[in-house]
N, C-alpha and C positions, 0 to 999 in steps of 0.2 A: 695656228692652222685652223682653218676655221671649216672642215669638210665634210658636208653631206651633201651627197651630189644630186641634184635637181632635172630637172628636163633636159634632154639636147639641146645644142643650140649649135648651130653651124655658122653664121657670118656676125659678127658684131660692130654695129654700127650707132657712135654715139654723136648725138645731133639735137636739133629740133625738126628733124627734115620726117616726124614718121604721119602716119595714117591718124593719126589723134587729131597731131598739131594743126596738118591740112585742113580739118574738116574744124577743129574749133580756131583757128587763126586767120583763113581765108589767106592763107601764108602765100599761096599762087600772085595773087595781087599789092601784096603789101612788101615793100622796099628799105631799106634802111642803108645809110652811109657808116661806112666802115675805115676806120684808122687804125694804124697801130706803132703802139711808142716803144724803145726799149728805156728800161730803169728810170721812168719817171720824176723828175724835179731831181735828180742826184747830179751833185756839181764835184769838183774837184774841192778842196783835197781828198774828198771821202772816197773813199772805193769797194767795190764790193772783190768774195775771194775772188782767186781764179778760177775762169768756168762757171761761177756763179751770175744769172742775172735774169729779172724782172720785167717780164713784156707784155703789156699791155693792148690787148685789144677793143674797141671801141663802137658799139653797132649802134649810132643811133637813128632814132627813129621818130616820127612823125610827136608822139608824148609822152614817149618813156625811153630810158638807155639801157641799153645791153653793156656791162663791162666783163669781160675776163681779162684775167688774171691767170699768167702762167708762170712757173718758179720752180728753179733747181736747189733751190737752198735749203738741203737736207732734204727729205724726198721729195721728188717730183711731186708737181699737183697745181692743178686747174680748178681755178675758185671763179663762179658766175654770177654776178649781183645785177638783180634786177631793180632800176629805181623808177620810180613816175613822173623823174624831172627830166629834161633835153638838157640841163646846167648842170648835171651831178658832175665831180670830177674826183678822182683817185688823191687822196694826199697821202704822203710816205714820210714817215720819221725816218729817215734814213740811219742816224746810229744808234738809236734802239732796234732798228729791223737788223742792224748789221750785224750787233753786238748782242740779237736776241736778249735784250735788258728787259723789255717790257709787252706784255697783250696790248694789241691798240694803237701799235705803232705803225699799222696801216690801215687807212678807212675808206668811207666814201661817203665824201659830203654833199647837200647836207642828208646827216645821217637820219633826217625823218622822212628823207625821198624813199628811203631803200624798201622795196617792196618785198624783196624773195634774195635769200643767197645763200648754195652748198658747193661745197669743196668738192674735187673729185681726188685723191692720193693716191701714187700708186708706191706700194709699198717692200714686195720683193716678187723678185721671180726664182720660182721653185724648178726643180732640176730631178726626175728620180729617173732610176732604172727598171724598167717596166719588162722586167725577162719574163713575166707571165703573159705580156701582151694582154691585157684586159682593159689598157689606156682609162683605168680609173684609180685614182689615188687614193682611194677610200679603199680599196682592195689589194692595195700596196705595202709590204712591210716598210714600219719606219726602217729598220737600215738598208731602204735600198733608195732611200731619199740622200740628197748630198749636201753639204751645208748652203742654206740660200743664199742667192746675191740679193743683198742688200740694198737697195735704191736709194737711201741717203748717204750712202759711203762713196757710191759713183762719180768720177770724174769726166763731168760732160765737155763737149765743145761749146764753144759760143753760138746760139742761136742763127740759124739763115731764114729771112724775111723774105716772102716772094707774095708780091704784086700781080694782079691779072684778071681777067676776063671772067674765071670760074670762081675766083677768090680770096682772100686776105689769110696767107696759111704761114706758119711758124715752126719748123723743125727743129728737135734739140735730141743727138745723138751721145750718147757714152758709152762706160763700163769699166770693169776694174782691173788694177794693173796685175792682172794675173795670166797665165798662159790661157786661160779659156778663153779671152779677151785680146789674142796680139793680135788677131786680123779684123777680129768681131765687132760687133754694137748693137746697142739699144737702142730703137729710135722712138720718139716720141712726135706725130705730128699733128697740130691742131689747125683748122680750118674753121673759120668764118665767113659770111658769103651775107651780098645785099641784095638778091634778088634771088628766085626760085630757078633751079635747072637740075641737074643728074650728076654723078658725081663720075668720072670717064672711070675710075677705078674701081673694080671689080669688089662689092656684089650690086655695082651701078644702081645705089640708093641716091631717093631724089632729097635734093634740099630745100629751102624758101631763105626769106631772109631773120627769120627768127631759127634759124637754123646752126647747129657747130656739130664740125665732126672732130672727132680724135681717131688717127689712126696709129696702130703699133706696131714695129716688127721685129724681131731679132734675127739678125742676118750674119751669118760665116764665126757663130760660136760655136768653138771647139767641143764637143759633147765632151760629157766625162765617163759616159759608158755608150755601151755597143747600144743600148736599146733606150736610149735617152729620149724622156720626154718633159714636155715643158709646160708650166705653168704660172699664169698671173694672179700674184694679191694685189688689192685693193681698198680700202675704205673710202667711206663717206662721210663727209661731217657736215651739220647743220647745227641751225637753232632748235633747242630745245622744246619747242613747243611746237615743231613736226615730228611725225612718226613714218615709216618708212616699211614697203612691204614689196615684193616682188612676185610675179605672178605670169602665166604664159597665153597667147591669143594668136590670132589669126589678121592679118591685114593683106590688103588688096593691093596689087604694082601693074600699072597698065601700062608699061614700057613699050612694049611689044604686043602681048594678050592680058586682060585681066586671067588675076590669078593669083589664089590665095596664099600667101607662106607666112610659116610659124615666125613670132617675132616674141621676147624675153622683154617685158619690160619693170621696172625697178623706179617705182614713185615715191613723192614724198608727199602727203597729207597731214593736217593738222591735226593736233592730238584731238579735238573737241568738232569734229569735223570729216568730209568723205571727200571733199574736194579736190581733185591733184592740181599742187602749186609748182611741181617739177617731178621729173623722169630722168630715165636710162630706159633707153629701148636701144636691141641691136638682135640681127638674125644670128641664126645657130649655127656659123661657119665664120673657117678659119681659111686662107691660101700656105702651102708647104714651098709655093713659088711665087714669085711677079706677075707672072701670066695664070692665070686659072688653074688650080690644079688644087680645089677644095676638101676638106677633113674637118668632120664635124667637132665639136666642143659641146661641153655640159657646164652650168653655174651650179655653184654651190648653194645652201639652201644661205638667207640671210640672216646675218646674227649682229646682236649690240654688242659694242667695244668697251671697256673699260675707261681708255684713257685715248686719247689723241694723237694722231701719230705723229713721228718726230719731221714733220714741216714748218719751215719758219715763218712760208706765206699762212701756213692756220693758225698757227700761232699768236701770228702776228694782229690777226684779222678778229677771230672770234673772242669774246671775252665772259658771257656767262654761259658758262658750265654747256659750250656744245655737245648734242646729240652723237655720237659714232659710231656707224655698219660699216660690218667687212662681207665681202663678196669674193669666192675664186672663179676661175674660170680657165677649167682643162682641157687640152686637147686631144684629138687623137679616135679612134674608133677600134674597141675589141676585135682581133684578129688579126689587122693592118699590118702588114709586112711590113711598111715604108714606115721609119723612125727618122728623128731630127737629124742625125746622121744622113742619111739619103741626099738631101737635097741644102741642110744647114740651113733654113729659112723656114719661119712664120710671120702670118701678119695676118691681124685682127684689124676691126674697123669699128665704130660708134658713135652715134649723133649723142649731143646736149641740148639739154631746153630746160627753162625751170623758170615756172610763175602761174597764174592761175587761167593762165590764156597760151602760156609757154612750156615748153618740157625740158629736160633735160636725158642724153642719153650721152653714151660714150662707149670708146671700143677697147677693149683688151684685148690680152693673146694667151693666159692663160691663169690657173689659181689654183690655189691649195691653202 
């Protein structure tokens, strides 16, 4: 648990779609062609488990590629490589990735294109009983925390692919075979896009084509108490030789009126160096419905991880001694009558971007 609780934050949106990236990408203008593959090069006889599988999404662009990388196998988590070639291509050891035998049994070649790449994991979602109503977990007795659900023990569905006008997006829904779970789920949705526009859902953040959003929600789980509230962990993994700091600012949305709102963002820069090669930015709101009906959140302050989390796309991928931060992110506002209970529904939102021209951002729903 990694909790000391930070600024509010009310909408979260991970992307490359923020007020940085605009202003240093001319992102308005700039295009890219976008594909997306499930379980790359994997033929029969081999197969991956059940529920398990490896989708690929593809931004390229005028002289360099965008690849993510999305994957249920053991926890969730969305890995972003940036290369400086148009030719770069994903290769997969498929029964070392299967059989987690070996680091390196997935890459991206050639591996001297690769300019920028971090992981995003997400790792459990926390569950307490908040009868003081002070929707801070730092102000929470641990036994009134419940055991977390674990994100690498989940039993997901097979991914749904949808094609279209706004974008190249990826859903992967689960949860565990438990009574909190008979009607409920986790969802996970990621978003890619080759051209700049607004995102129709609610906190109607814009994107470009160096853009990726992740949105999250948890919908019709069973609370375990009356005054249930909820939260997401997460880490981040990188090369070693970024360091990683988080901090809060103001950006401009001319939707309708210019006008300033708070935005959370979470960069990575070189150890020897101030430059940011990638981000996490997202606003400081959560929806408790489908339609508008917003509750603020706070992040956690940011802390170094010991070891890396149990992902088999990190695993697979990083091989000296990656960098680790973990990040929560809780919901909820001191005194709020309405608990998860109410309504059974959150959902968070966050853009990705990462490279020295690129960000990285993403959305959670909550953390402890």
């Amino acid at each position: 648990m990694y909790w000391c609780i930070g600024k509010i934050v009310t909408t979260v949106l991970f992307g490359v779609a923020s007020c940085i990236v605009f202003l240093l990408t001319r992102g308005d203008m700039f295009q890219r062609k976008v594909s997306v593959e499930l379980n790359p090069g994997l033929t029969p006889p081999l197969v991956l488990p059940a529920g398990v599988n490896l989708v690929h999404v593809r931004g390229l662009g005028q002289s360099d590629t965008l690849h993510f990388l999305l994957c249920n196998h053991g926890a969730p988590a969305l890995l972003m490589v940036n290369t400086y070639s148009t030719q770069s291509v994903v290769q997969v050891d498929w029964p070392s990735f299967i059989n987690r035998s070996s680091a390196g049994s997935l890459k991206v070649e050639p591996q001297t294109s690769v300019r920028y790449s971090r992981a995003l994991v997400f790792t459990r979602v926390w569950e307490y009983d908040d009868v003081r109503n002070t929707a801070d977990p730092q102000q929470t007795a641990e036994s009134s925390f419940y055991p977390p659900y674990e994100l690498q023990n989940f039993i997901w569905s097979d991914p749904k692919i949808t094609v279209n006008q706004s974008g190249h997006t990826v859903t992967l829904c689960g949860g565990e075979k438990t009574e909190s779970f008979i009607s409920g789920s986790l969802c996970l949705q990621f978003s890619a896009f080759e051209s700049v526009g607004r995102d129709e859902m609610w906190p109607n953040l814009r994107h470009n084509a160096n853009s990726s959003q992740l949105h999250v929600w948890l919908d019709g789980v069973r609370p375990r108490g009356n005054h249930s509230r909820f939260a997401l962990e997460f880490q981040s993994v990188g090369d070693s030789v970024f360091r990683e700091r988080t901090y809060d600012s103001n950006c401009i949305d001319d939707e309708y009126k210019p006008y300033f709102f708070p935005v959370s963002n979470w960069v990575s820069v070189p150890v020897n160096g101030d430059n940011v090669w990638g981000y996490n930015q997202w606003k400081p709101v959560a929806y408790r419905k489908p339609e508008p009906d917003p509750t603020p959140c706070k992040h956690s302050e940011l802390v170094s991880v010991d070891q890396i989390p149990q992902s088999r796309l990190v695993q697979a991928y990083f091989i000296k001694d990656p960098q680790t931060y973990g990040l929560n992110i809780s919901f909820g506002n001191a005194g709020d009558p309405v608990f998860y209970n109410a309504t059974k529904y959150i959902s968070w939102i966050a853009d990705h971007h990462g490279s020295t021209i690129l960000g990285l951002s993403l959305m959670n729903l909550a953390g402890r």
